[in-house]
Every structure is written in C-alpha cells, then in structure tokens.
C-alpha positions in Angstrom: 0.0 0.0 0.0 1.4 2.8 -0.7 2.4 5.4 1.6 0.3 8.7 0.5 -3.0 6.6 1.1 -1.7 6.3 4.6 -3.2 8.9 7.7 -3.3 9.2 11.2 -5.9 10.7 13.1 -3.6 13.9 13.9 -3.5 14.6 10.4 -6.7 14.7 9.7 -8.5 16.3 12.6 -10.2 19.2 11.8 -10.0 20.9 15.8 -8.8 20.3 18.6 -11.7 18.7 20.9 -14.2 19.1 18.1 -16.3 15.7 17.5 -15.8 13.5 14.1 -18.1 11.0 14.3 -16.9 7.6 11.6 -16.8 4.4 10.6 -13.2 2.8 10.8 -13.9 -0.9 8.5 -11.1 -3.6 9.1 -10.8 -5.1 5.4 -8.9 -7.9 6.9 -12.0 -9.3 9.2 -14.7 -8.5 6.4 -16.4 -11.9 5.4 -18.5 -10.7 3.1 -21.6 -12.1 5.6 -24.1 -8.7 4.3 -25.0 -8.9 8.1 -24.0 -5.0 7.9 -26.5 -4.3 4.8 -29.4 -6.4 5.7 -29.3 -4.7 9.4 -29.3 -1.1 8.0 -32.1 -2.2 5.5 -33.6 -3.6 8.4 -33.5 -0.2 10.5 -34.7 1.8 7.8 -36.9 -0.7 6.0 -35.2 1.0 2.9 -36.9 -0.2 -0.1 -36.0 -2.9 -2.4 -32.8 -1.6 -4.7 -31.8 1.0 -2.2 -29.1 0.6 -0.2 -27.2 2.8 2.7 -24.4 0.4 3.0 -23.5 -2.3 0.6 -20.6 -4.6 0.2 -18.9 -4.9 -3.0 -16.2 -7.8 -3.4 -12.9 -8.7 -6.4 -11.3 -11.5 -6.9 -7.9 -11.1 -5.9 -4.9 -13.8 -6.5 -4.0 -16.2 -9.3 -5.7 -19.9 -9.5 -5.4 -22.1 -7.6 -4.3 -19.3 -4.5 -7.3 -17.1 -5.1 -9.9 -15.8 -2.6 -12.3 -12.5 -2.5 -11.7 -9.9 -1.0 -14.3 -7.4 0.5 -14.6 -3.4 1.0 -18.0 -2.6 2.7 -19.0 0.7 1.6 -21.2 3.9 2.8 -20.9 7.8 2.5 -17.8 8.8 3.7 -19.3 11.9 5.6 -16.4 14.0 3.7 -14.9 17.3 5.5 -15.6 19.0 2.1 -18.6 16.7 0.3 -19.3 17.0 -3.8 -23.2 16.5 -2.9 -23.3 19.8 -1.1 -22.3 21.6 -3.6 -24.0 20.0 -5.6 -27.6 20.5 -4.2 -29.5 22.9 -6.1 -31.7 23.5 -3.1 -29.5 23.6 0.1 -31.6 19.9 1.4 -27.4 18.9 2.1 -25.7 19.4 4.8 -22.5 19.1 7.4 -23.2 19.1 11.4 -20.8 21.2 12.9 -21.5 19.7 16.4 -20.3 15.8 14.9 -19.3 16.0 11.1 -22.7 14.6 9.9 -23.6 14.9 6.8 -27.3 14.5 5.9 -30.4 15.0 3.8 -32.8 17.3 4.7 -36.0 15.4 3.1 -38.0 18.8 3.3 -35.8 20.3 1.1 -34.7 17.4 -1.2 -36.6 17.5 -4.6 -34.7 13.8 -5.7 -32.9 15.6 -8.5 -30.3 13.1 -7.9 -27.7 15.8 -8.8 -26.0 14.7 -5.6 -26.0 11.3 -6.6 -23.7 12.6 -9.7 -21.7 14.7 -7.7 -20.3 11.7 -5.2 -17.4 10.0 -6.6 -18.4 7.1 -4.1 -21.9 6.2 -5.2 -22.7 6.9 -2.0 -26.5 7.9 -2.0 -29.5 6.2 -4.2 -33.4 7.8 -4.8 -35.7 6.7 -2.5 -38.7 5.7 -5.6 -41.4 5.8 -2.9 -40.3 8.9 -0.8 -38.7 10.6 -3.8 -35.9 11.6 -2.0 -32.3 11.2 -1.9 -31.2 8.6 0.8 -27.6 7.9 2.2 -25.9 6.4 5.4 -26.9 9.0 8.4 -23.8 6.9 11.0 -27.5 5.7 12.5 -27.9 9.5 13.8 -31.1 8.1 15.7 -29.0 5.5 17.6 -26.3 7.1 18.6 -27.9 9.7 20.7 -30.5 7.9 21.7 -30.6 8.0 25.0 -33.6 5.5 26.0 -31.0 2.9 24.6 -28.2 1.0 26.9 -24.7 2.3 26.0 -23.6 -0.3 24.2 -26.3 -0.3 21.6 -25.6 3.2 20.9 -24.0 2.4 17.8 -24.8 2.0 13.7 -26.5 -1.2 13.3 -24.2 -2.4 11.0 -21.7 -2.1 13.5 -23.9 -4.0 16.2 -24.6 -6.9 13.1 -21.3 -7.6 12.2 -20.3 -11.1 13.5 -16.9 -10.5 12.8 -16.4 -6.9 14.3 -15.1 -5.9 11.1 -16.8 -2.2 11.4 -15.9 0.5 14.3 -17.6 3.3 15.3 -16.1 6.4 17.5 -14.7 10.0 17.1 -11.9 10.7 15.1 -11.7 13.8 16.4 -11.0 12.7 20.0 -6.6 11.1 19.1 -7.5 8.8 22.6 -10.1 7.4 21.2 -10.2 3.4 20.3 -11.2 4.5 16.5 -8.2 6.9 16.6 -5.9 4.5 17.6 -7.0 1.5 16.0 -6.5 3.9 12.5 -3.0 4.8 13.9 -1.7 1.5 14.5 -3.2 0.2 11.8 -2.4 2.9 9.5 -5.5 3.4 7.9 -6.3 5.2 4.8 -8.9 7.3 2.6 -10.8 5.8 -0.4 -9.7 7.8 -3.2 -8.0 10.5 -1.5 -7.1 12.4 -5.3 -10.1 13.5 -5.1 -9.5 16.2 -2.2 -12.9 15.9 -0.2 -11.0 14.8 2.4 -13.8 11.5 3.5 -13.8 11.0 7.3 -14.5 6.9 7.6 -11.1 5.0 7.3 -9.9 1.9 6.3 -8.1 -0.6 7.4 -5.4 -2.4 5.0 -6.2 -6.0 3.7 -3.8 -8.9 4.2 -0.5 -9.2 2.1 -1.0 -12.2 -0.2 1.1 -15.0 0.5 1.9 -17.9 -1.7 1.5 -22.0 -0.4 4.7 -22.0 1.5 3.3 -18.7 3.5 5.9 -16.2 2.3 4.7 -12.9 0.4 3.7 -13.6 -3.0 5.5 -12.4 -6.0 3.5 -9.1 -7.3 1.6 -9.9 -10.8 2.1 -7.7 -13.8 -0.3 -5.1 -13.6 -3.5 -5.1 -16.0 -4.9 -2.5 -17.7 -6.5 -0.5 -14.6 -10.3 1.2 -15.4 -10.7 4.8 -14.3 -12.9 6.5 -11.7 -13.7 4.5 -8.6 -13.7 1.0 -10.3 -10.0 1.5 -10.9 -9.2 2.7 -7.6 -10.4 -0.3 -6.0 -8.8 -2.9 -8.4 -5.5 -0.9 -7.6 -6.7 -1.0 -3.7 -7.5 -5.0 -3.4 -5.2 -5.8 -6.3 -2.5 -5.8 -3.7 
C-alpha cells in the first residue's frame, strides 16, 4: 500500500476537541456475511434496490491461490462533500457539532444531482419517498438516550459477526477509533479527489503464496478509471 493513502488521526482532525463521528472498517476481518447491509435495511426498511451500505467484493490472486476480497462501503461523511455543492436547493448538509452529513428530506426534490456529484456512489433515490437517501452513522442511535450504551452504535456495526466495522470519534486522538487507524495505518478511499472522507480503512492482508511467504507481485492489468480503478489498484494488492 502505498504510503500517501496512509493517515493518522492527527492529520486529519479538523480541531482540537471538536467531535468527528466515523466508521473505521477492518478489510482484513470482512467476510463478506451482508449482516452489515441487511441490518441497516432492516432499521430503515429501505426499499427494495436502495441501499445505505453495501458490500462490493474482487477477486484477488492467481488460480489455484485465489480468494475474495471485500470493501464494505457507505458515505464517507467527507470534510468538504461534492453533494453539497452539488444540491440545487441547500436539502445537504454538514453538522458542525459531529461531522454529519445528511439530507434534509424537506428540502430534497430527488434531482439526484447529488447522486452525480459523489465519486463514491454513496446515495440512491428513494422511488417511494422521492428523496435522496444515504448512510446518516445511525444518527437516531447514537444519541438515543432511552437505549443502553452499548447499543448506541450503527446497526451495521452492532450486526457484524466478525467486528469488522468500528464506530467512535476521530476527532478525539485517545479514542479506540483513533488508535486502531493509527496502529493500523489506515487510509482514505480515493484521497485524489480532495474531499477529504472521514471513515477509514483498514489495509487488507499481504497475499502469500503455499509456502506462507509474500507472494511475488503480478504484472499489472490494464486499470479502469474512476472508482472502479481505484479499488482494483486498492484490493489488487
């Protein structure tokens, strides 16, 4: 992995002792299970097509050593988001108080400009609200305080079997997320892009060949553009 893709939580905290609420997703414990998207479905009883988190997969390796690898996937709550800029009508917007970025339904006309605008495909139309919908970090939850502390988290966090997804604040260096990033060194998706996304991921497992030692690196295909090149790069090894 290389080395720009790489951040700490000092470098990317926006003030001292301000919240940043995110998701910090360990590629190397994902299973690919869908526990994550079928509890968020579940929470929202989004309707059929319309996910807020999802979990695409590649094939990574060369037969017979192959296996999938997965990168669960949700808005990025970005410290500069394309879809606010991109709303003709304002319904878009960042929480000051935790980094939050949501949809004001009121406002949102389903244009879908925002859609257009995220380089992470991050947001779908709702057919039977006609409104844009996205990941909210289970805003409901996690200030809910009729619920015990330990279920103040995402559902997709409390579903995962495999405690592949963490949630905390960025913002706060002591925190488990913060460390857990640091240690781990744990990186943007597409950080060319500039709008700086807040979740973090954790790198996947060096491939190794039969014996156990690091694998020889393939020749490298011709690589798509946009996001669908990034990640071939990303899980490609």
């Amino acid at each position: 992995m290389s080395e720009e893709l790489r951040v700490s939580p000092i470098e990317t905290r926006e003030a001292p002792g301000k919240r940043r609420f995110a998701m910090v997703v360990d590629t190397r414990r994902c299973i690919g299970c869908m526990a994550c998207q079928v509890a968020c479905k579940a929470e929202y009883d989004t309707p059929l097509g319309v996910n807020r988190t999802w979990v695409p997969y590649k094939v990574v390796g060369k037969y017979p050593n192959v296996r999938k690898q997965f990168l669960p996937r949700l808005c990025n709550h970005c410290t500069h988001p394309a879809c606010l800029d991109a709303c003709p009508r304002g319904a878009i917007y960042k929480r000051a108080e935790d980094g939050i970025v949501l949809v004001d339904e009121d406002k949102c006309i389903g244009c879908q400009l925002c859609a257009w605008a995220c380089p992470y495909g991050a947001r779908e139309l709702d057919p039977l609200a006609g409104v844009m919908k996205k990941c909210t970090l289970c805003i409901d939850r996690i200030y809910n305080e009729a619920l015990p502390e330990e279920d103040r988290e995402p559902a997709c966090v409390r579903a995962c079997p495999t405690r592949a997804r963490h949630f905390g604040d960025l913002g706060d260096p002591e925190s488990d997320v913060s460390r857990l990033v640091a240690a781990r060194g744990g990186f943007d998706l597409m950080p060319e892009t500039g709008y700086r996304p807040t979740n973090k991921y954790l790198p996947p497992r060096p491939r190794r060949d039969a014996a156990g030692e690091p694998a020889t690196a393939l020749p490298d295909a011709p690589s798509a553009g946009g996001f669908l090149g990034w990640l071939d790069r990303m899980l490609g090894g």
